[in-house]
N, C-alpha and C positions, 0 to 999 in steps of 0.2 A: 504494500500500500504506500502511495506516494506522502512525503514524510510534507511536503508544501501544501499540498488537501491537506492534510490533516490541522497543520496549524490554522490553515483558514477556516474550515469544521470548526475550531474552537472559537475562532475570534467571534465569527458569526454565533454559537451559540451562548457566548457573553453579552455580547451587543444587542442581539435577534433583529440584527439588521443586514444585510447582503449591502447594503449601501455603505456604510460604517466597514464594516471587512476588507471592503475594495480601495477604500479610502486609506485604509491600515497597510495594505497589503501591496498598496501601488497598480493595482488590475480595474477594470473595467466589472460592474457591475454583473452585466452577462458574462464574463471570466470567471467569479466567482461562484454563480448559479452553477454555469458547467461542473464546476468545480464539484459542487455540493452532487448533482446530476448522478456524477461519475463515483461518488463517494456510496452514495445509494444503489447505485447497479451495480456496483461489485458485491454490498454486504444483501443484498435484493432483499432490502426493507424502506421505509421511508424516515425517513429522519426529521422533516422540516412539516410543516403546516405553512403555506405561502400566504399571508393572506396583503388585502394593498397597500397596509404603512408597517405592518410589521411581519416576522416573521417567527415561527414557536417552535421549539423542540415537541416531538413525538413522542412518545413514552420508550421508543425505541433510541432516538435520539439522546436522550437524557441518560439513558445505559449506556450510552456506547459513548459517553463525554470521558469517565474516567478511563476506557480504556485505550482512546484515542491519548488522554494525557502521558499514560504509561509509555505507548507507543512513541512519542516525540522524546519525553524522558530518558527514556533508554538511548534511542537514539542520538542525544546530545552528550550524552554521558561517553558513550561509547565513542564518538566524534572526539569530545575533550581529554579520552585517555589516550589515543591513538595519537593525538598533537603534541601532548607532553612527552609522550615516552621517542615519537620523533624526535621532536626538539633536544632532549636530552643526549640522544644518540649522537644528532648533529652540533652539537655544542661539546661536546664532554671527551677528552684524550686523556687515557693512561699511559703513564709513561716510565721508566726505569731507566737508574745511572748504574754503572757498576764501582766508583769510584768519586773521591772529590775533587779530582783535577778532570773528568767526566761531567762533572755539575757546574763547574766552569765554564767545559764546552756547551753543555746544553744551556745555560746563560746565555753566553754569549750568538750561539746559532739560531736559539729560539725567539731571541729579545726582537727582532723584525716582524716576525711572523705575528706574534702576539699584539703588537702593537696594533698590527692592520686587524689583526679580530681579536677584540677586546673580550666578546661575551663568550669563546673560548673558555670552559673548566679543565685545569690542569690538575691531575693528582700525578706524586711523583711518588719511586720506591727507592730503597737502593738494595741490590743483590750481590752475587756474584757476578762474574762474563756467563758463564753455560748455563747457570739458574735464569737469567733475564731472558736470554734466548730462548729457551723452556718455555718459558711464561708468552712470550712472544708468539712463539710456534702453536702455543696453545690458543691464541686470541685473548688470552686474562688481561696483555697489556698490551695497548695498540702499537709500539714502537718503544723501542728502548735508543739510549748513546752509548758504547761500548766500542771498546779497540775491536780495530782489526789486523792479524798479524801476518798476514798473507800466506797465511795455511792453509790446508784443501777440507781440514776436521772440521767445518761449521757447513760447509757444501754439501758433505757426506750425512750429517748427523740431523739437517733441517732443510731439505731443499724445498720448501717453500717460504723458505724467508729468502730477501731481497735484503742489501745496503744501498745505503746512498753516501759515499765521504766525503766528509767535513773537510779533515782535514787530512794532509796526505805527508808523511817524514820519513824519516828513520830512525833508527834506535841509537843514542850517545848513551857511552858507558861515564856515570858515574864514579870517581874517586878522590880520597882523600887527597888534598894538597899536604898532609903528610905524608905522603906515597911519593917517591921521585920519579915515578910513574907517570904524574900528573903533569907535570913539566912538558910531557911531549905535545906533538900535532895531532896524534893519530894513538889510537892503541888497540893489542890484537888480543880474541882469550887468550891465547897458550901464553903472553904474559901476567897472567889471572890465575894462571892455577893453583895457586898457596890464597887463593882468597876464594869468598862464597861467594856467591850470587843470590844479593836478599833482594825478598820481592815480595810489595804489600798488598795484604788482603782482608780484610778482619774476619773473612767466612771460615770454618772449617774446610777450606777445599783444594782440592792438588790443581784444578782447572790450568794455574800457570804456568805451573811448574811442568806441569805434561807439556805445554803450548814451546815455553822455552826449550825442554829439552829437542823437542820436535824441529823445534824452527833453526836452532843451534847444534843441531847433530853432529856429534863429533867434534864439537867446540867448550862443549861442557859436559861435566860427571853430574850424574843423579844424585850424588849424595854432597855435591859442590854445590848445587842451589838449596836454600833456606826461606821459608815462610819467615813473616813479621807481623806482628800481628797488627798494628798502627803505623800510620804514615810517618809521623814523629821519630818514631821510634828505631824506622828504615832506617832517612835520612840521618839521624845522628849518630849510629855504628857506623855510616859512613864515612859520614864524619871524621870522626875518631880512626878512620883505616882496620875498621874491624868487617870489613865485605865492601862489595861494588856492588851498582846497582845500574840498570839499566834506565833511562829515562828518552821519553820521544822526544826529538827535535822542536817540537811545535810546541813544546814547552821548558825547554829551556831555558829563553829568558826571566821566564817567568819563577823558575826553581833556582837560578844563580844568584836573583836577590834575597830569596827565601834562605839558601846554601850556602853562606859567602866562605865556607870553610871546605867544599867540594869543587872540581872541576869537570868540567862536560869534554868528553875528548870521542870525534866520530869511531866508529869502529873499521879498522885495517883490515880485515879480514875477509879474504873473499867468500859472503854468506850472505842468506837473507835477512839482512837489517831494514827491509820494510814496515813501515806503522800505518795506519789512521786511526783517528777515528770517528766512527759512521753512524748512522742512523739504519737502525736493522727494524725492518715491519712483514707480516707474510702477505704475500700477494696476496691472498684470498680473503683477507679481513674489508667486511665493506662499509666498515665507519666513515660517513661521506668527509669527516674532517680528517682523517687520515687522508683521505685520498687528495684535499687541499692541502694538507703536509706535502706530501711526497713531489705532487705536482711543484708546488713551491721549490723544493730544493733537487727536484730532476733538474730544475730551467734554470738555475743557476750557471 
């Protein structure tokens, strides 16, 4: 039953006027009768008593008011949930960092984007790298910012996730300027092997340590790299010449004013020293603000 008859059924039988209805309703008089017409041959009863200045409910009529209001009810209700939970959809991006030089990046990457859509809701987490991914793969979070180390392991383990990079370096090793080490232009592991390789994370999880050994094969021992459990805490055995650490290029500067007591030196060594890092979402997620994300930073 047409949901437009019906609110005019009612108006008409508040008013018991077709003239009043049409007048409400923006229609022509005879629009309105049709209206009522058709409302009656469908339920094949009569509803109205026509008579020449007014018009009266039926006793059939007067039944069929509250269920005609039920009808419109429902249907408004069901119209106003359907609008929110859109809106919601199109307004609302979950998102995950895996680190705090990561919340930086997405700071700074995101700070445009947000400006131009204000009424954008952000919620953020922080993870692990292969937990946010997870979560990613899953759809629980529209996109995350996390490195990428130019490994084949996130291809194999998630192919329906996509990156988009931010930012694109490579890896400088970290060391003590009490290391005479530091002094040089350049430095290789195999002059690292009386030292660890600490590398922070506050999760329980080997995630990097697999990533490093993988990406550094044969450039470093398993039992030569060390978790840390705080960023602090990395950088000042550094510090101190108690490990190296590895640090992206594209933050450098930024960790030398942080570090004044470490030095960034590229690495010698003919290996993959590639970094970014990107923005990871799975194709198949169809949050339409996602998909203004992506578009946003595909056209970059």
């Amino acid at each position: 039953m047409d949901i437009d008859k019906l609110e005019t059924f009612l108006i008409v039988a508040k008013d018991g006027s077709f003239r009043a209805a049409a007048q409400k309703r923006f229609l022509s008089p005879r629009a309105v009768s049709k209206q009522m017409n058709h409302i009656e041959a469908e339920l094949g009863v009569k509803l109205f008593e026509r008579e020449k200045n007014r018009t009266k409910l039926t006793s059939d009529g007067n039944d069929f008011i509250v269920t005609a209001q039920d009808i419109v009810n429902s249907y408004k209700t069901a119209v106003t949930k359907i609008k929110t939970r859109n809106a919601v959809q199109e307004e609302y991006l979950k998102s995950g960092i895996s680190s705090p030089s990561q919340a930086t990046i997405w700071q700074t990457a995101l700070t445009d984007f947000l400006s131009k859509n204000p009424n954008i809701n952000v919620e953020i987490q922080q993870e692990n790298g292969r937990r946010l991914l997870n979560l990613v793969n899953e759809m629980a979070l529209d996109f995350c910012i996390s490195p990428y180390y130019g490994t084949h392991e996130m291809g194999k383990i998630f192919p329906n996730l996509k990156r988009i990079d931010l930012y694109t370096g490579t890896f400088y090793i970290g060391i003590s300027k009490l290391n005479p080490l530091s002094q040089q232009k350049s430095i290789s592991f195999t002059q690292l092997q009386n030292l660890k390789l600490l590398y922070y994370t506050p999760f329980i999880s080997i995630h990097l340590k697999e990533i490093f050994l993988e990406k550094f094969s044969g450039l470093l021992r398993e039992e030569q790299v060390e978790q840390i459990n705080t960023l602090e805490q990395r950088n000042l055995m550094v510090a101190i010449n108690k490990g190296f650490g590895l640090f992206p290029s594209i933050l450098v500067d930024e960790e030398e004013l942080q570090n004044p007591l470490i030095n960034f030196l590229p690495i010698s060594d003919d290996c993959n020293d590639f970094y970014s890092s990107a923005i990871w979402y799975n194709q198949q997620n169809n949050n339409p603000v996602l998909k203004k994300l992506v578009d946003e930073f595909s056209n970059r």
